[in-house]
Backbone of each chain as ProteinMPNN parsed JSONL, in Angstrom:
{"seq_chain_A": "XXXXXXXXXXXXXXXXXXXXXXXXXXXXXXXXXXXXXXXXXXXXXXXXXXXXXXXXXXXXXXXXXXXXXXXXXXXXXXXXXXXXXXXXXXXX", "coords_chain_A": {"N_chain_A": [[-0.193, -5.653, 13.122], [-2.395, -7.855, 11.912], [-4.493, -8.656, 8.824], [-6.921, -9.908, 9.678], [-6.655, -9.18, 12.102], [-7.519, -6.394, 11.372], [-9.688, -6.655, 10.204], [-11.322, -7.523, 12.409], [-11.523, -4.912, 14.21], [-12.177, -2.62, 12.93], [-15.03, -4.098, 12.476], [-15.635, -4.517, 15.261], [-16.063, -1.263, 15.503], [-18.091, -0.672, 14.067], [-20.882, -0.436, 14.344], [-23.795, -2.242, 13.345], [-23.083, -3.701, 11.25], [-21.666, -6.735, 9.734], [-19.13, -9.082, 10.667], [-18.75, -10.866, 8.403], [-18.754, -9.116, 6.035], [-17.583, -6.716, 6.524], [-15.209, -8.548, 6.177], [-15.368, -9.092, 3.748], [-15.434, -6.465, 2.261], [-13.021, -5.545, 2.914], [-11.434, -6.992, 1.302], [-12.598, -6.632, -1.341], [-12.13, -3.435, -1.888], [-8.843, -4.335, -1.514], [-8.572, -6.254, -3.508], [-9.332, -4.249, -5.65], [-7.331, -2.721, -6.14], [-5.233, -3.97, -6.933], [-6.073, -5.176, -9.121], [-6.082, -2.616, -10.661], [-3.433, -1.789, -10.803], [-2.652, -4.25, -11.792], [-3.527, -3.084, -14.818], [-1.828, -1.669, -15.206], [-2.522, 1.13, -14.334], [-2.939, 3.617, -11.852], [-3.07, 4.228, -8.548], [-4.456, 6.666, -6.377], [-5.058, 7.493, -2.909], [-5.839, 9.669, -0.795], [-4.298, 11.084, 1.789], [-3.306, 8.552, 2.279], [-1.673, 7.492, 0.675], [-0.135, 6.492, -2.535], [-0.18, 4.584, -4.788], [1.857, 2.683, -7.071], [3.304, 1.394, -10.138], [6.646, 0.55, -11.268], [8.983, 0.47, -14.182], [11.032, -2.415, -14.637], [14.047, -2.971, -16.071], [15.147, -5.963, -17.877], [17.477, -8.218, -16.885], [20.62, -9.302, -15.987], [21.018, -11.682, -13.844], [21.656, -13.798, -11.111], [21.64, -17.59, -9.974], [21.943, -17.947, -6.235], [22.178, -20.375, -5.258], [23.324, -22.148, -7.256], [25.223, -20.596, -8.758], [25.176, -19.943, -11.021], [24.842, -18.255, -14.063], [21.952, -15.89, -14.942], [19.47, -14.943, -17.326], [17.023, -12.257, -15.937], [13.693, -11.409, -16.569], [12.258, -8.292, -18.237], [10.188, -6.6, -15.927], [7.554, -5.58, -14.282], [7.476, -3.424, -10.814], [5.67, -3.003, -7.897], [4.818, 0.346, -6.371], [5.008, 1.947, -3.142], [3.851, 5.573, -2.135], [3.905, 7.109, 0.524], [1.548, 9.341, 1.917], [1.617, 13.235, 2.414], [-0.11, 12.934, 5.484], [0.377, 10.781, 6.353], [2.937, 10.074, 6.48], [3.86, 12.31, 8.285], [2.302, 11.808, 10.553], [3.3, 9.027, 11.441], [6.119, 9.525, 11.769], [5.787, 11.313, 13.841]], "CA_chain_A": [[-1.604, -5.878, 12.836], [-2.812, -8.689, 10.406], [-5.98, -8.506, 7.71], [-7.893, -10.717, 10.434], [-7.144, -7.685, 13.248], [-8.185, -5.14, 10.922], [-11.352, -6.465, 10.291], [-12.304, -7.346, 13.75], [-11.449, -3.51, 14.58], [-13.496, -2.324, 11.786], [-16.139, -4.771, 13.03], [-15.978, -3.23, 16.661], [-16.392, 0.372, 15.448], [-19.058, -0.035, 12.948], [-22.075, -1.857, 14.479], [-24.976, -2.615, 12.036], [-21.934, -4.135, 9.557], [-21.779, -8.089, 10.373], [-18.416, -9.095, 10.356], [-18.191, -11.456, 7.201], [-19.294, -8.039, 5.206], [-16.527, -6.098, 6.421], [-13.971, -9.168, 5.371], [-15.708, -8.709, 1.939], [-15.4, -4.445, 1.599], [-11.568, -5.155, 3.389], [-10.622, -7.77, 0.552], [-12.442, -6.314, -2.116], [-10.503, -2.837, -1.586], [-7.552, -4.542, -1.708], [-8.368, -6.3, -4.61], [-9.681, -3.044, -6.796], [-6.169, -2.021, -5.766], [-4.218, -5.065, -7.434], [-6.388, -5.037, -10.351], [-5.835, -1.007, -11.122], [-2.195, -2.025, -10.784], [-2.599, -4.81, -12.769], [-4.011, -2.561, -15.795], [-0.683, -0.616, -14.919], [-2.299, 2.429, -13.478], [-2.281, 4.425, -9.986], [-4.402, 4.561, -7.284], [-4.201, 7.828, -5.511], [-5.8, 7.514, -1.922], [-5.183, 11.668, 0.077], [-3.806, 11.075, 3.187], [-2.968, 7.963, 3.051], [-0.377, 7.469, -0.375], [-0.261, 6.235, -3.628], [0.611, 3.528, -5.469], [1.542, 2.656, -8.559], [3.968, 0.137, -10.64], [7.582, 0.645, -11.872], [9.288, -0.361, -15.044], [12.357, -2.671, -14.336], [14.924, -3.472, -17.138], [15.846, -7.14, -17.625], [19.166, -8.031, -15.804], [21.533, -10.651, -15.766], [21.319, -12.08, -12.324], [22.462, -15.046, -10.975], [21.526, -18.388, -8.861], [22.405, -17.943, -5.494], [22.705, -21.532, -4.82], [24.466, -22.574, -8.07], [26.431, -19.507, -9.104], [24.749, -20.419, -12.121], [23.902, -16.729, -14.665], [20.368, -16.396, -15.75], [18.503, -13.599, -17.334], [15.781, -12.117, -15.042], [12.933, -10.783, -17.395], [11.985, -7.104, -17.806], [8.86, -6.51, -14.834], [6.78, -4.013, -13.369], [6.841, -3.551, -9.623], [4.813, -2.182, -7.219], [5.479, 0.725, -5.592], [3.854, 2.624, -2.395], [4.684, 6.503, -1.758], [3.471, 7.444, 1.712], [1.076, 10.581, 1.306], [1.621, 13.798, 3.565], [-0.827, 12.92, 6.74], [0.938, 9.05, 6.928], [4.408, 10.908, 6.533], [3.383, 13.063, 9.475], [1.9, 11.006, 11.805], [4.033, 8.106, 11.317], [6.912, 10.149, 12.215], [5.546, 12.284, 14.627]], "C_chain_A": [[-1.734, -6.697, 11.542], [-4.069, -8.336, 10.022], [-6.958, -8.748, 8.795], [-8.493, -9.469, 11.33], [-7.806, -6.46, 12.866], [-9.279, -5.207, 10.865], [-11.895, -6.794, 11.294], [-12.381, -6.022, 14.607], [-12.642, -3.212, 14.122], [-15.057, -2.944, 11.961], [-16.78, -3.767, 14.051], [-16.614, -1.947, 16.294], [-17.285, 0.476, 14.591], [-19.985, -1.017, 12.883], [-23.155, -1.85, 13.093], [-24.092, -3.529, 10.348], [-21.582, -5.724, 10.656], [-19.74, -8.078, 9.765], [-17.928, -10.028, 9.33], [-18.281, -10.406, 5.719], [-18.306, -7.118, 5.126], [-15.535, -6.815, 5.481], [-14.259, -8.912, 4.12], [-15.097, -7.339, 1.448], [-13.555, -4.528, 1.917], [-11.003, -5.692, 1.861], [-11.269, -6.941, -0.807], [-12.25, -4.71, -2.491], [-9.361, -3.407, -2.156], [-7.51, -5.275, -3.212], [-8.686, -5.514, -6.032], [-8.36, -2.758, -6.667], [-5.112, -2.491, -6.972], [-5.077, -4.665, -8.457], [-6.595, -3.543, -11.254], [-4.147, -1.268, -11.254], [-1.955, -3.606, -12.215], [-2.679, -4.328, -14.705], [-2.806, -1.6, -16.257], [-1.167, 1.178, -14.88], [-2.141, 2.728, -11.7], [-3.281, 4.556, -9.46], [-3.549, 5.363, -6.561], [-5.05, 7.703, -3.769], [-5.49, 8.737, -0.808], [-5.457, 10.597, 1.059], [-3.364, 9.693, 3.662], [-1.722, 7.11, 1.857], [-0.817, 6.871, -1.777], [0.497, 5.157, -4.286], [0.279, 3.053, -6.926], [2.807, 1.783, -8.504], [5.308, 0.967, -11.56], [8.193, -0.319, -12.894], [10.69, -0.624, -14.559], [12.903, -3.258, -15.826], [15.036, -5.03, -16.514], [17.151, -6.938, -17.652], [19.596, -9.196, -15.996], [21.65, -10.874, -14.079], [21.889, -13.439, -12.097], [22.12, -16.053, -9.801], [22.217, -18.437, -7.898], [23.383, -18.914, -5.125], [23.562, -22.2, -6.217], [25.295, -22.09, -9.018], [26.006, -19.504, -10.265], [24.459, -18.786, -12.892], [22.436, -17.14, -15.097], [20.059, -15.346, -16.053], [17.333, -13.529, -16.534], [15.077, -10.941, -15.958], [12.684, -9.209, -16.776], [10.831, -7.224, -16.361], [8.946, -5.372, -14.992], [7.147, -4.636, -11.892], [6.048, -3.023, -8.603], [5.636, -1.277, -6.843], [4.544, 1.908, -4.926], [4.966, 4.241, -2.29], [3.743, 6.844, -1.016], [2.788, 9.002, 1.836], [1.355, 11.354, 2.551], [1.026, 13.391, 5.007], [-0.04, 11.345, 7.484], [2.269, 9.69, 7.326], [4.581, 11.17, 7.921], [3.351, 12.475, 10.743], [2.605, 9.549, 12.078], [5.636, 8.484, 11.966], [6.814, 11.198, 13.295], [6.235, 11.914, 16.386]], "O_chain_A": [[-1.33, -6.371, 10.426], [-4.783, -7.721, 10.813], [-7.845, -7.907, 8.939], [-9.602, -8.949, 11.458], [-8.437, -5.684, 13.583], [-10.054, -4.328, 11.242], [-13.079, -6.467, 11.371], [-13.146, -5.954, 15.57], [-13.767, -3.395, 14.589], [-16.072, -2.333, 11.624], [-17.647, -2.893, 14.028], [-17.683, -1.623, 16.811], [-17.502, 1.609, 14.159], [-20.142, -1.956, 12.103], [-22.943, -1.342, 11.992], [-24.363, -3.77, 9.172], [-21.349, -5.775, 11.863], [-19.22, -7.398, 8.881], [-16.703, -10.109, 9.245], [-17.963, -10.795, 4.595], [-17.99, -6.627, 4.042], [-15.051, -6.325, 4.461], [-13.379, -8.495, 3.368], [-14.412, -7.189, 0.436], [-12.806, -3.759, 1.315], [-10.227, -4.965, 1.24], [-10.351, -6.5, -1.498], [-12.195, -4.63, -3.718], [-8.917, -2.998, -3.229], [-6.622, -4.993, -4.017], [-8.425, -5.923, -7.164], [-8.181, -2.232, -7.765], [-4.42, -1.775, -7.695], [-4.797, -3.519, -8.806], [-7.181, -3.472, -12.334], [-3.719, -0.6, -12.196], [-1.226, -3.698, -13.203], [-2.131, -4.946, -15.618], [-2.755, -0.949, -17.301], [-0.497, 2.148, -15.233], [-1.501, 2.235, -10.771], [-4.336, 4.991, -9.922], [-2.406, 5.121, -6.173], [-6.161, 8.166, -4.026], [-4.728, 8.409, 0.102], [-6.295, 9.703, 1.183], [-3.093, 9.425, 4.832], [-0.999, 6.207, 2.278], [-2.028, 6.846, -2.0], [1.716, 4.998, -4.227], [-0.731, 2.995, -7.627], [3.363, 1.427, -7.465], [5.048, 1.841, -12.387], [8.109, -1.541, -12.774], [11.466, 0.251, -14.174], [12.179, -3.915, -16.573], [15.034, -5.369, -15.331], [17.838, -6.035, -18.13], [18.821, -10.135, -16.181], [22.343, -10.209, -13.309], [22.538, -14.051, -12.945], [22.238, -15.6, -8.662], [23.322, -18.924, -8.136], [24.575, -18.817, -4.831], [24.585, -22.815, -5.917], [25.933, -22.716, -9.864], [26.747, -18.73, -10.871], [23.777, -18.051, -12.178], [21.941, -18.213, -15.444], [20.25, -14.477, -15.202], [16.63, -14.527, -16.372], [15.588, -9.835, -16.133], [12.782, -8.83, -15.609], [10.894, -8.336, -15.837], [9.697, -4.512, -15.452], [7.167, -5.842, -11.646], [5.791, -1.942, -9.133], [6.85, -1.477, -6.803], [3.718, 2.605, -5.516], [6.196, 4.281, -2.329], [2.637, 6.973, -1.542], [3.618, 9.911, 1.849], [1.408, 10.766, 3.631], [1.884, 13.564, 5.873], [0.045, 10.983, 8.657], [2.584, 9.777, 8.513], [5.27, 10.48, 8.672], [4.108, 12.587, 11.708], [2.285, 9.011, 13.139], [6.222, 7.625, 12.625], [7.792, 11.893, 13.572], [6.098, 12.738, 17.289]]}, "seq_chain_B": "XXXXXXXXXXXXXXXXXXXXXXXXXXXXXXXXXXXXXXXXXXXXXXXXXXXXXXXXXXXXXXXXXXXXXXXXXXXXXXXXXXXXXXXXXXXXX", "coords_chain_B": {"N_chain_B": [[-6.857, 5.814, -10.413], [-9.41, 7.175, -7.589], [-10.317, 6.865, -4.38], [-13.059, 7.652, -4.137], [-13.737, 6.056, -6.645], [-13.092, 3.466, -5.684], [-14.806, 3.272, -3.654], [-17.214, 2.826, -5.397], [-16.741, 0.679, -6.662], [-17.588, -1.073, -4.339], [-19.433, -0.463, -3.697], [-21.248, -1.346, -5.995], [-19.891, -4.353, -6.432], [-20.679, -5.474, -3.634], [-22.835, -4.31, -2.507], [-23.254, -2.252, -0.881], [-24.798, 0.897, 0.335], [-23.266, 3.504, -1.236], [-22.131, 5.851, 0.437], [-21.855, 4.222, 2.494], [-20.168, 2.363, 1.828], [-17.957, 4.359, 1.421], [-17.35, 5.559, 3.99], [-16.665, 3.172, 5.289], [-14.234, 2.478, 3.868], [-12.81, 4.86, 4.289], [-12.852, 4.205, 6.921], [-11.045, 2.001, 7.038], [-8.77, 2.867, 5.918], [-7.861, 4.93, 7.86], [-7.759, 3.374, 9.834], [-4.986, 1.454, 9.628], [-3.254, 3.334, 8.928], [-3.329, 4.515, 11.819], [-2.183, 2.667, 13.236], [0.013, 1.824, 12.312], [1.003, 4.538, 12.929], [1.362, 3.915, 15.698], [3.831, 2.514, 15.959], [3.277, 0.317, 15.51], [4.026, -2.523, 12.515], [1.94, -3.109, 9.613], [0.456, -6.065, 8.479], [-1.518, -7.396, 5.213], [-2.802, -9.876, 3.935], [-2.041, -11.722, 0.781], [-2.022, -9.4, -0.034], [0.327, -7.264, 0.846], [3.325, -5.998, 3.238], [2.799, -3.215, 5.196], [5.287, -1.524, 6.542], [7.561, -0.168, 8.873], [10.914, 2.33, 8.911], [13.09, 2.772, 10.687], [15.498, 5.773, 9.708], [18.081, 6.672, 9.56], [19.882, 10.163, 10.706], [21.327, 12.267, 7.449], [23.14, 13.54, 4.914], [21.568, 15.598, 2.88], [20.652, 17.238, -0.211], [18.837, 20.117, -1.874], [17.142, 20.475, -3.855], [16.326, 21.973, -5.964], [17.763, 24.66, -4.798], [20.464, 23.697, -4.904], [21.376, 23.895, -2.511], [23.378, 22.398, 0.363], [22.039, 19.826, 3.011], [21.183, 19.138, 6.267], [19.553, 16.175, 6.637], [17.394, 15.262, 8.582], [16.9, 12.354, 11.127], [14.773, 9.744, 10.899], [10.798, 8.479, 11.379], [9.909, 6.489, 8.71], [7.252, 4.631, 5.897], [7.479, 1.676, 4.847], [6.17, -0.165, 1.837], [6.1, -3.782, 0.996], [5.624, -5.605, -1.482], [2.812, -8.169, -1.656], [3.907, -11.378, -3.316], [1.688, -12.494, -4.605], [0.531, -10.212, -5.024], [2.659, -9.025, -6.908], [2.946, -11.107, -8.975], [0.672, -10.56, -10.369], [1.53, -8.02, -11.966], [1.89, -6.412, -15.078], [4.255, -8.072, -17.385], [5.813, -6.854, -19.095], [6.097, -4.044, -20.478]], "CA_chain_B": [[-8.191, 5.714, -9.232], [-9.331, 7.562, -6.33], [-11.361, 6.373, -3.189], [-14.337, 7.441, -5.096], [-13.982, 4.846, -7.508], [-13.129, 2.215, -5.047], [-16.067, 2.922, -3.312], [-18.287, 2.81, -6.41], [-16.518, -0.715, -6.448], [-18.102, -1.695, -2.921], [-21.476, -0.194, -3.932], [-21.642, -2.545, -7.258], [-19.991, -5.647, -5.718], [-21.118, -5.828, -2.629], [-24.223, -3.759, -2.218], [-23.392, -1.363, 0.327], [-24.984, 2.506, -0.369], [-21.774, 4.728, -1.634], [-22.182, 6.725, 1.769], [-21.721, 3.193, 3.757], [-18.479, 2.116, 1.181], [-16.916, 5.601, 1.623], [-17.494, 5.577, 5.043], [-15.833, 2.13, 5.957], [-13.218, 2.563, 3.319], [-11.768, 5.778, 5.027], [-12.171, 3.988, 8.361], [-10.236, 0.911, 7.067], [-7.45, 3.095, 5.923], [-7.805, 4.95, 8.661], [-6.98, 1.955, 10.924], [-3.802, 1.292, 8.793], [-2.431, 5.016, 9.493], [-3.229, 4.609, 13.283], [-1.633, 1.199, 13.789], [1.49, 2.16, 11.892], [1.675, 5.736, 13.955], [1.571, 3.153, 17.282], [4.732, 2.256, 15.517], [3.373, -1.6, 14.377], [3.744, -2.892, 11.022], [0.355, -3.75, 9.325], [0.471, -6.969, 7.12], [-1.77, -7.518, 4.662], [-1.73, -11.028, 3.471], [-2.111, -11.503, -0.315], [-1.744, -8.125, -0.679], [1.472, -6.525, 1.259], [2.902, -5.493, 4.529], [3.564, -2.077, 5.671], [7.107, -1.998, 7.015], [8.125, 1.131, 9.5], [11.577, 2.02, 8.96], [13.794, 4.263, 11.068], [16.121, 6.083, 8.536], [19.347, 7.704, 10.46], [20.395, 11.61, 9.735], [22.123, 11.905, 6.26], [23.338, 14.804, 4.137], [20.89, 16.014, 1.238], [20.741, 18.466, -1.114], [18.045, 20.652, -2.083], [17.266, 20.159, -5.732], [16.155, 23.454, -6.225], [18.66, 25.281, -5.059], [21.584, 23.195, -5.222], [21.642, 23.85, -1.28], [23.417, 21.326, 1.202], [21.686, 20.826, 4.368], [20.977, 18.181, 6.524], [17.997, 15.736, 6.609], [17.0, 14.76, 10.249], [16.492, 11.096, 11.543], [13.114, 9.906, 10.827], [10.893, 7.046, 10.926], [9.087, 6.268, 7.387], [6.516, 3.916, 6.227], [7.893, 1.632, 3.467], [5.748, -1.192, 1.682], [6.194, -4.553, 0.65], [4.38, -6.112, -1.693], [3.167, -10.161, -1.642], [4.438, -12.308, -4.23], [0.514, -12.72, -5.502], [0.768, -8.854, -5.929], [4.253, -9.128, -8.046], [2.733, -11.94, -10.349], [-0.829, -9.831, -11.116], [1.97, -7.35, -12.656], [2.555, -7.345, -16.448], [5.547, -8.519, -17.088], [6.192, -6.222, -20.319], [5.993, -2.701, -21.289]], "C_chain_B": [[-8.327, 6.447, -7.677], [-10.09, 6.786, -5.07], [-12.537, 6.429, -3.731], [-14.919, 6.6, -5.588], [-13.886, 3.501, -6.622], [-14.646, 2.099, -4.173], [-17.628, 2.79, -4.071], [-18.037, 0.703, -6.436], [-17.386, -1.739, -5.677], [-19.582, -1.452, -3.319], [-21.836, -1.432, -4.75], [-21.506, -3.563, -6.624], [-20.577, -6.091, -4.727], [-22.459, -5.501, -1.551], [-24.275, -3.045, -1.343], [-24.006, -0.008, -0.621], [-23.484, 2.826, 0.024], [-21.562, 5.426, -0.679], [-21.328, 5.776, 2.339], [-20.13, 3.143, 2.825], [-17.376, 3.154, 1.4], [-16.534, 5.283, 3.141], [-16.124, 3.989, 5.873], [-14.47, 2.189, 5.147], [-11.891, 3.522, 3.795], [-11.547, 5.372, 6.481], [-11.008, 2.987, 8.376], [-8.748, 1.854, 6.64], [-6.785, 4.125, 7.272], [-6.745, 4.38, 9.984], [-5.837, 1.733, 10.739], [-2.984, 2.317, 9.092], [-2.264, 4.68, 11.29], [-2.409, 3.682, 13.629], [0.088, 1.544, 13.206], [1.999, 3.417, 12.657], [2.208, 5.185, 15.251], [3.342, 2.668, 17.208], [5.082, 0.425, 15.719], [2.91, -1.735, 13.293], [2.22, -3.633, 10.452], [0.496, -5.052, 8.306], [-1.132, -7.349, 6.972], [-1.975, -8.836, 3.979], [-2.563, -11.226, 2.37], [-1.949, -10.047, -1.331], [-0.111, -6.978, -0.673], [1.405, -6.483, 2.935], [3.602, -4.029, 4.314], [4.377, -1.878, 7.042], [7.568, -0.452, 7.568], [9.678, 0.703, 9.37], [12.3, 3.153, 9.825], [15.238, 4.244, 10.145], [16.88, 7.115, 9.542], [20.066, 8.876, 9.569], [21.069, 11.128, 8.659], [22.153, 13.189, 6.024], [22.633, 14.572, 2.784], [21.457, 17.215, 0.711], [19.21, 19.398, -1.508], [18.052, 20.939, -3.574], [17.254, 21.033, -6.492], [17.13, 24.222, -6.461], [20.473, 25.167, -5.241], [22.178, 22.847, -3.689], [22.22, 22.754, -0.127], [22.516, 21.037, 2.344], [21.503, 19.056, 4.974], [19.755, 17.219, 6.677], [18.058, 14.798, 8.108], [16.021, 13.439, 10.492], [14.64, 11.476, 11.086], [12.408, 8.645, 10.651], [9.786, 7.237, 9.59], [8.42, 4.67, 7.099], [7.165, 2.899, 4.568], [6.956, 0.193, 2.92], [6.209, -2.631, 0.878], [5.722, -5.663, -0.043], [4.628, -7.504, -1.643], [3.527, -10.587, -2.962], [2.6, -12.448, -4.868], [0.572, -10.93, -6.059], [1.532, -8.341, -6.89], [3.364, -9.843, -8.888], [1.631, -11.155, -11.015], [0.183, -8.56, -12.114], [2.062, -7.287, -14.222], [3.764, -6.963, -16.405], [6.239, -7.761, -18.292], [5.589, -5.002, -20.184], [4.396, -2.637, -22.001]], "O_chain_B": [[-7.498, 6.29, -6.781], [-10.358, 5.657, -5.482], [-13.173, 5.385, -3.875], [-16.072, 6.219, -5.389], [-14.606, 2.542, -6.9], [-15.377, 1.112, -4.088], [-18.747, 2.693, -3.566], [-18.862, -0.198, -6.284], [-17.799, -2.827, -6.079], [-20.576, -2.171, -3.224], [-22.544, -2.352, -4.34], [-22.508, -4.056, -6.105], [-21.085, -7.207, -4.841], [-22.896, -5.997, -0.513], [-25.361, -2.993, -0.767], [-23.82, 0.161, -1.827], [-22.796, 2.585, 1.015], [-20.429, 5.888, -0.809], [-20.205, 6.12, 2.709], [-19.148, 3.807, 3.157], [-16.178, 2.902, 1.531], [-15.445, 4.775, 3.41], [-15.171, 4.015, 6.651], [-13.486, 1.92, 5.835], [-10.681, 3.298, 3.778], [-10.637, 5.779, 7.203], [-10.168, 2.94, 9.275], [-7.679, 1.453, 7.099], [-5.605, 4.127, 7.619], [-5.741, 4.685, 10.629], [-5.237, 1.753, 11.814], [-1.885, 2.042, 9.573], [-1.176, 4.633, 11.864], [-1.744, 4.015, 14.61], [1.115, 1.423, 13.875], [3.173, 3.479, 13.02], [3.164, 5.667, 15.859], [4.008, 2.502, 18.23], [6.052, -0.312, 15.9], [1.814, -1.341, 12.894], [1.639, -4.582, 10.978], [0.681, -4.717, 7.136], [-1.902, -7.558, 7.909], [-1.039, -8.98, 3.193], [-3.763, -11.027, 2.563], [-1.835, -9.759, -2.522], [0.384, -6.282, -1.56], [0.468, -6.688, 3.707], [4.553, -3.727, 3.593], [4.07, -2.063, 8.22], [7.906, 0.391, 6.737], [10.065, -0.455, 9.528], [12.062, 4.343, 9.618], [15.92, 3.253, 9.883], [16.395, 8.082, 10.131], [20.57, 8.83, 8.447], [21.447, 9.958, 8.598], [21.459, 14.0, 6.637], [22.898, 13.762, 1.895], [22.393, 17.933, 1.063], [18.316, 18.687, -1.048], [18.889, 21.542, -4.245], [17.912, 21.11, -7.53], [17.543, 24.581, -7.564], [21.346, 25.985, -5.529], [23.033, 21.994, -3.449], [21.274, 22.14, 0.368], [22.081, 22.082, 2.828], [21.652, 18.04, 4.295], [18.748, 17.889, 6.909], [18.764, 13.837, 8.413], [14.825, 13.369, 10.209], [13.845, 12.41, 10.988], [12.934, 7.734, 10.012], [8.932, 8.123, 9.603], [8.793, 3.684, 7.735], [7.239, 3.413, 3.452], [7.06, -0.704, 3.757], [6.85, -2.325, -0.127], [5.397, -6.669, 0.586], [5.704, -8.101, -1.603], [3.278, -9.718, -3.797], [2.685, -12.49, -6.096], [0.639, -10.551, -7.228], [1.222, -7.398, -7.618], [2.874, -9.094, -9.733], [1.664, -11.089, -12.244], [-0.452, -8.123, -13.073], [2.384, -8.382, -14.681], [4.323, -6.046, -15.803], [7.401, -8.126, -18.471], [4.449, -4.979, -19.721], [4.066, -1.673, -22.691]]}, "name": "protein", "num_of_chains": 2, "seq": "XXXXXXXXXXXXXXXXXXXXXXXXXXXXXXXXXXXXXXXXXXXXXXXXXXXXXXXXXXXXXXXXXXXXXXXXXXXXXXXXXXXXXXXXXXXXXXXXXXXXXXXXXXXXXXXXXXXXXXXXXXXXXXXXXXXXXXXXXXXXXXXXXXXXXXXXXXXXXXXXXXXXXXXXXXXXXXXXXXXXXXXXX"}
């Protein structure tokens, strides 16, 4: 399922909502999401997981293509943990 | 942040009543749970995809009690975020 399919679902099942209104509430969702992550906290959402941002150490890594070393700066990265009811039913 | 707040989000930006934002917010994740139980991946695009994985028996432990035991096949939901979601990160402590 892509963004597009979700909101023509979401369309379907929720007449009186035009569907350029949904794409709006789908995207801006997703972007309260990124910008709570951006601030480096957590969005909790029950039942369906949580996400939040990990600290990575900088590393010595290395160009694939020209064997070359390079430092790869500290980061954050995302990270999702799948809440009980997704767990569940995902595996069921 | 909880759902709460995201749907206080939808109220301000976009002018829905807080009833209507709740309301579509739990159906949109909703949708996301159901489509991944069907056992298909949901992508997301600018944001992530969610990535089913099947994860074959293994031997755990039980942290608690120190206990061996086994942990039984299973499929799990794992995400991936986009490359615009990596860069919005800070990049420091």
């Amino acid at each position: 399922m892509t963004k597009s399919e979700l909101i023509a679902v979401l369309t379907d099942k929720h007449h009186g909502f035009e569907q350029e209104e949904i794409d709006v509430v789908v995207n801006t969702v997703l972007e309260a999401i990124i910008a709570e992550l951006a601030k480096g906290k957590r969005v909790e959402l029950r039942g369906f997981g949580s996400f939040s941002t990990k600290a990575r150490r900088a590393r010595r890594g290395r160009n694939p293509k020209t064997g070359e070393t390079v430092m790869v700066p500290a980061k954050h990265m995302p990270h999702f943990k799948p809440g009980k009811e997704m767990r569940e039913r995902v595996d069921a | 942040m909880t759902k709460a707040d995201i749907a206080d989000i939808i109220h301000e930006r976009v002018g829905l009543s807080k009833k209507d934002a709740m309301e579509l917010l739990e159906s949109m994740l909703e949708e996301i749970k159901a489509e991944l139980a069907k056992g298909n991946d949901v992508k997301l695009s600018g944001f992530g995809h969610f990535v089913l994985r099947q994860k074959s028996e293994r031997r755990g432990r039980n942290p608690k009690t120190g206990e061996e035991i086994m942990i039984t096949p299973r499929r799990v939901v794992t995400f991936r975020a986009s490359q615009l979601l990596k860069k919005r990160l800070p990049i420091e402590e």
